[in-house]
C-alpha positions in Angstrom: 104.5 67.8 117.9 101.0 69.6 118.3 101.3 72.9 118.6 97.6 73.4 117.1 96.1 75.2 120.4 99.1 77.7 120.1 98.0 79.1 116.5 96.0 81.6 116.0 96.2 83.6 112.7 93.4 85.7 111.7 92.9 86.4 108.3 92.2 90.7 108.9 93.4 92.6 111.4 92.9 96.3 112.7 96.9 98.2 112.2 96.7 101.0 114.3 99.5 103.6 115.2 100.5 104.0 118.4 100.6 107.7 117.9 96.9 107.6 117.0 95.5 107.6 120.4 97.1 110.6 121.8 97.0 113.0 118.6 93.3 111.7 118.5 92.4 113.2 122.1 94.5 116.6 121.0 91.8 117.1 118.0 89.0 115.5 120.6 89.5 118.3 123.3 90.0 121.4 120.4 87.3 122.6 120.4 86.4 121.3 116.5 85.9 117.8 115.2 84.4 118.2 111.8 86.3 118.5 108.3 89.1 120.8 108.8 92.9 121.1 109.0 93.8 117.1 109.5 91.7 116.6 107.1 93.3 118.9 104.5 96.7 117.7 106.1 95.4 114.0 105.3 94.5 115.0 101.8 97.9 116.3 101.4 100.0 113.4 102.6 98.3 111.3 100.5 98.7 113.7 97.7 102.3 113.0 98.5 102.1 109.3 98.9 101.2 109.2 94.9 103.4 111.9 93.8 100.1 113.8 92.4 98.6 117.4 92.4 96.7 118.3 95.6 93.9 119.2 93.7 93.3 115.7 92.3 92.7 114.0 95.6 89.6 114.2 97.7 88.9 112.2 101.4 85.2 111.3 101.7 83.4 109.3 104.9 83.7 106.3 103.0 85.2 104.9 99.6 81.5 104.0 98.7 80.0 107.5 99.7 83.2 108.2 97.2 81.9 105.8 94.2 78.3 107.0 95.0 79.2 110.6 94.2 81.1 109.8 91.1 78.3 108.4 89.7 76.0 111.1 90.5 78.5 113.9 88.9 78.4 111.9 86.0 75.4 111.9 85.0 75.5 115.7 83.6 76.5 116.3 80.4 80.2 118.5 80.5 83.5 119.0 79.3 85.9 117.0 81.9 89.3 119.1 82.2 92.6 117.1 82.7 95.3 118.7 84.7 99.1 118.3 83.8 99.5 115.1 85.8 97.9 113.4 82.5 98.9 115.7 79.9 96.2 118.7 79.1 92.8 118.2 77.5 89.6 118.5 77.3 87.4 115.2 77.0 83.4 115.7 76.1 81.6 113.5 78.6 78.0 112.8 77.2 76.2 112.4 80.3 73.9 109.5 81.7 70.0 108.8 80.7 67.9 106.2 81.7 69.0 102.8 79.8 72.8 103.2 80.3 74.6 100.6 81.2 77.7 100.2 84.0 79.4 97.1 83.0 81.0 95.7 86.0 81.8 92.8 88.1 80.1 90.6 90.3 83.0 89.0 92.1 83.2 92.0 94.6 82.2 93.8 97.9 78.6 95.1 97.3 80.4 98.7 98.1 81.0 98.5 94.7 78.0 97.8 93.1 75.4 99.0 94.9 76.5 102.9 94.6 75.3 102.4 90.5 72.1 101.1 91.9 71.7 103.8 94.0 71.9 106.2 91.1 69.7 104.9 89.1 71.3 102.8 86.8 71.7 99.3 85.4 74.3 97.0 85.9 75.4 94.7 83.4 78.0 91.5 84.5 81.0 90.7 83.2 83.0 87.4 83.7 86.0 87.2 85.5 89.3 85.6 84.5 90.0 82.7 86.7 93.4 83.4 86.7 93.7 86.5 88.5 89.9 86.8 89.6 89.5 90.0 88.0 87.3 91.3 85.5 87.5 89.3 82.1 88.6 92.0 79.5 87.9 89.9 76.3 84.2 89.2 78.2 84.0 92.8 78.8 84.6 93.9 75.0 82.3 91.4 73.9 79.6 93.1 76.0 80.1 96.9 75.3 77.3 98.8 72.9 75.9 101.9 72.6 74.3 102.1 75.9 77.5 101.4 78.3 78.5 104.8 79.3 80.8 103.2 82.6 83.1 100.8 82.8 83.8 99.7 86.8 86.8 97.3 87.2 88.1 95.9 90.6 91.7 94.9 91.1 91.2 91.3 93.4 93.0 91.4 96.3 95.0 93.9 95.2 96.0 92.3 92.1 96.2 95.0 89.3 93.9 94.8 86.2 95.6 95.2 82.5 94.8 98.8 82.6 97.2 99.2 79.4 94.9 96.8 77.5 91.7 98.5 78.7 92.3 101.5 77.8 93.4 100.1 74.1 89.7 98.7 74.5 88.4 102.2 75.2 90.4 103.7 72.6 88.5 101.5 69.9 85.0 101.8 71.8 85.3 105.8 71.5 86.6 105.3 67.7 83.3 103.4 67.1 80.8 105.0 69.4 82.1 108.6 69.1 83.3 108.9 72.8 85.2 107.1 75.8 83.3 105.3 78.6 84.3 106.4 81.9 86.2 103.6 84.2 85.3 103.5 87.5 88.6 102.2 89.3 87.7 100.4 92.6 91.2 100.5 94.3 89.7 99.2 97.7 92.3 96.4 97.5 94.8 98.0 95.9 96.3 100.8 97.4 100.2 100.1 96.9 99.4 97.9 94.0 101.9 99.0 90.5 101.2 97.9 86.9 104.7 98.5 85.1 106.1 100.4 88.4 103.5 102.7 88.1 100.8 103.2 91.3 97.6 102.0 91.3 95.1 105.0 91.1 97.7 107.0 89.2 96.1 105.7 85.5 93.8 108.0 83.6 90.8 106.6 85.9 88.4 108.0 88.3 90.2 105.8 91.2 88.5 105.0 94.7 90.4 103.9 97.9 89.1 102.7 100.8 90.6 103.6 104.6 87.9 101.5 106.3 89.0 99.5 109.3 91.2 96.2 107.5 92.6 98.0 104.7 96.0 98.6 104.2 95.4 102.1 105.9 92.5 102.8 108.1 90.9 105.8 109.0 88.3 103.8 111.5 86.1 104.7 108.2 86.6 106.9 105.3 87.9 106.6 102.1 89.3 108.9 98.9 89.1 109.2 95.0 91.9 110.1 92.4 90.6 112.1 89.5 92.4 113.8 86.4 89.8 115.6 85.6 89.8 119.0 87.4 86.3 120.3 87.3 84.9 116.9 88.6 87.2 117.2 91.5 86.2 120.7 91.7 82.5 119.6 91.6 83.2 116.9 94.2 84.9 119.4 96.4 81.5 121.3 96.8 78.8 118.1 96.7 80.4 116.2 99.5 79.4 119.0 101.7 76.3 119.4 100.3 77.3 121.9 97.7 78.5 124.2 100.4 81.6 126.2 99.2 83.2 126.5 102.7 85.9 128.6 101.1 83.8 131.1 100.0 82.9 134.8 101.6 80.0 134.4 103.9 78.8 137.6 105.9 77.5 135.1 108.8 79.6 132.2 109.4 77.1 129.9 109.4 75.0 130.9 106.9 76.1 129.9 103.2 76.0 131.7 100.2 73.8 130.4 97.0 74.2 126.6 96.3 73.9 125.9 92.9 74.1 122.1 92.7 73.0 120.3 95.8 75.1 117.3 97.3 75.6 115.3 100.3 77.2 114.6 103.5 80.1 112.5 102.0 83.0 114.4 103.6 85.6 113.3 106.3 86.1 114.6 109.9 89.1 115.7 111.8 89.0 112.4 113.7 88.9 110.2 111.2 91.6 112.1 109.3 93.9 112.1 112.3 93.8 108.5 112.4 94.6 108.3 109.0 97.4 110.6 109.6 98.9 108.5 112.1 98.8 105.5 110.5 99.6 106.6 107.3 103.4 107.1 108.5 103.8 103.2 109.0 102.5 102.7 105.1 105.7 101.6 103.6 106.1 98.6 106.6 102.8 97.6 106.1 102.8 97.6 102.6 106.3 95.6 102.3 105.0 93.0 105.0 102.0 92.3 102.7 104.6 92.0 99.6 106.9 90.3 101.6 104.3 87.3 102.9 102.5 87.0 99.2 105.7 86.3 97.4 106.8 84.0 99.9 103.1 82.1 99.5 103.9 82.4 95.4 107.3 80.8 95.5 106.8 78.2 98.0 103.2 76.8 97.3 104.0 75.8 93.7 102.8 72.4 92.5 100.9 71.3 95.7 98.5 68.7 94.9 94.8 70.2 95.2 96.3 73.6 95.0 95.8 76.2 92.1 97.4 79.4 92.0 96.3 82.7 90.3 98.3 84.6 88.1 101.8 86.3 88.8 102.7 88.6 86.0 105.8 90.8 86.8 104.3 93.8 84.9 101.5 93.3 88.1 102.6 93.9 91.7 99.9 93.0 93.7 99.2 95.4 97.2 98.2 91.8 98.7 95.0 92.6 100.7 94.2 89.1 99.9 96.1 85.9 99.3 93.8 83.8 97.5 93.8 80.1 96.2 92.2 77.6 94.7 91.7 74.4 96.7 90.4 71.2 95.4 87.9 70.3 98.8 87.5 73.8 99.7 85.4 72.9 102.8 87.4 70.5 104.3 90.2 73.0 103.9 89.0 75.5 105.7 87.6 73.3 108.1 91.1 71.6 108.4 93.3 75.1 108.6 90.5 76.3 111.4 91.9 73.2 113.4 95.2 74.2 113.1 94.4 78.2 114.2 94.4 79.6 110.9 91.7 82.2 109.4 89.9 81.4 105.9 87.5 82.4 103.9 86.2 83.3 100.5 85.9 87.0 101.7 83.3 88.1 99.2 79.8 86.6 98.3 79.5 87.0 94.0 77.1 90.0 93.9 74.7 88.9 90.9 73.1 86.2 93.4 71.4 88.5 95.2 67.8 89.6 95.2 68.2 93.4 94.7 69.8 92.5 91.7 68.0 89.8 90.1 66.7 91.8 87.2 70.4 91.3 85.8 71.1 88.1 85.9 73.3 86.6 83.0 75.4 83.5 82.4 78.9 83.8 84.6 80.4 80.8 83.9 83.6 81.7 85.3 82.6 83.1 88.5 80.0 80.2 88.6 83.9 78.0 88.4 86.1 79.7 90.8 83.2 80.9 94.0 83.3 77.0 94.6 87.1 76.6 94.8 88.7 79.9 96.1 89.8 80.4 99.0 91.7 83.4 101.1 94.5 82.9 103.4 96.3 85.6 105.9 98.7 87.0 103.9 98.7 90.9 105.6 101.4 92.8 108.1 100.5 90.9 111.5 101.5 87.7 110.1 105.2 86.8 110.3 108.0 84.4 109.0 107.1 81.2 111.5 103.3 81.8 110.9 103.3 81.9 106.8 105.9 79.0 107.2 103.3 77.3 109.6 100.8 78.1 107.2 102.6 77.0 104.0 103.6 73.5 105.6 100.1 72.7 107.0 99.0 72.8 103.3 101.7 71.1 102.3 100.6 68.2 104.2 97.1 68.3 103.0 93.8 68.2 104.5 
């Protein structure tokens, strides 16, 4: 039986409340539609969403204008102050100079890359680990040296790095160097993700999340970082606005008192943050459908011919933003599963291949592997039991 011209499966799709609309015309028709009270009220639900202290979350326009910022802050030399949520102390942060090094991968959106080039820095590649697409950890200790000051790690598709064995890997750079490099942790894909039941973002890392349109949660755009470190979020506060304390006495409303460090116009508005709001309540369904359709695609596409899978390590619960295979023909598999009405694609182009960049090539033997055979398949909410059985059997049958 064809039922071809009846499937049609995208691989993203937009969830949107369908609250949003009408608590979006309230804020439209207030009278104020900049960074205000949803947005505070966004920055405190998610606050709650990770069981952390208000003050170590902070919603910006985007989660690159987020990574962008983080960067910039670091560059000045400071003590960086942890909060209770991490256990008190005091870490010396050396600062960045010209020569330092951001060690990071290319097997990402250029959102995550780019915001070190934009500051001035270099990037240096590490491999990935076929099995689970992220970041190489033995490549990456083989790499560090006096000059890597940042450490940026991605967790693919939502698929948590070994943040227990990176930071053992830190532990022993700061032993031998005489302090820590910073990790950068892009959490685009992840948010939701757990490594040993404990949130993604929740980790002694400067943590990025993305609400942009497909994520897990959108905010139309926008995105938010988790910090431990209380005077960086403090800083932050103050530089996405461009150094504006809009908490502070000012004897003409819209005149501000002395900025001391400039900054930017990285901060959310009440729009965006209202959407956020709304969708936000339907995180736990979303979240579980994503869960729900990747284990299903783990235990039932097991020793297909042509068909790799990537890791599945129970300390590792993946946020499944992506599904993603490998496929022995990739073309004519995606060609074949278009026929049949289903959405594919490799999602990201490897970042070191472009020209912006090509002051840093290196040998990626591994990504050089796996950008020829992976593939993504719908794994997220809007797909449901007939469609990832549908899905499953079509590669069962091969193409």
């Amino acid at each position: 039986k064809n039922t071809n011209m009846k499937k049609n499966i995208p691989l993203f799709k937009v969830f949107m409340s369908p609250t949003a609309g009408e608590e979006v015309g309230k804020v439209l028709h207030s009278g104020f539609i900049g960074q205000g009270a949803r947005v505070e009220e966004l920055e405190t639900n998610l606050s709650s969403e990770f069981k952390i202290d208000r003050s170590n979350l902070l919603t910006f326009n985007s989660a690159t204008s987020s990574e962008h910022l983080a960067y910039h802050l670091l560059k000045k030399e400071t003590n960086l102050k942890t909060n209770y949520e991490w256990g008190q102390s005091i870490i010396h942060w050396p600062g960045l100079k010209e020569g330092d090094e951001v060690l990071t991968t290319s097997l990402t959106c250029t959102a995550t890359n780019w915001p070190i080039l934009a500051n001035g820095l270099k990037i240096k590649w590490v491999d990935i680990d076929p099995n689970t697409m992220n970041m190489c950890l033995d490549n990456l200790e083989s790499k560090l040296n006096e000059k890597t000051k940042i450490v940026t790690i991605v967790h693919w598709g939502g698929y948590p790095v070994d943040l227990e064995k990176l930071f053992k890997i830190r532990k022993k750079f700061g032993e031998k160097y005489g302090f820590q490099f910073m990790i950068i942790d892009d959490c685009a894909h992840a948010f939701g993700s757990k490594l040993d039941n404990k949130l993604i973002g929740t980790f002694d890392t400067i943590s990025t999340f993305s609400l942009q349109a497909i994520k897990h949660i959108t905010s139309i755009d926008g995105g938010f970082w988790i910090s431990p470190y209380n005077n960086f979020n403090e800083r932050g506060k103050l530089q996405r606005w461009y150094g504006i304390n809009r908490e502070g006495p000012r004897s003409d409303f819209r005149c501000e008192e002395d900025v001391i460090e400039w900054g930017f116009k990285f901060h959310m508005n009440d729009i965006s943050a209202t959407v956020g709001i709304e969708n936000l309540k339907h995180f736990t369904t979303i979240i579980n459908n994503h869960k729900l359709n990747g284990n299903y695609y783990n235990s039932n596409l097991q020793n297909i011919p042509g068909v790799k899978l990537l890791e599945n390590d129970p300390r590792k619960e993946s946020a499944f933003w992506l599904y993603t295979l490998r496929v022995d023909n990739r073309n004519d598999f995606m060609k074949y599963m278009s026929e049949n009405g289903v959405s594919t694609s490799r999602v990201h182009e490897r970042n070191d291949k472009h020209t912006c960049v090509s002051d840093y090539v290196c040998d990626l033997p591994n990504v050089d592997i796996v950008v020829k055979d992976m593939v993504c398949i719908p794994v997220g909410w809007w797909v449901n039991k007939e469609e990832r059985e549908y899905i499953v059997d079509l590669i069962k049958k091969g193409w």
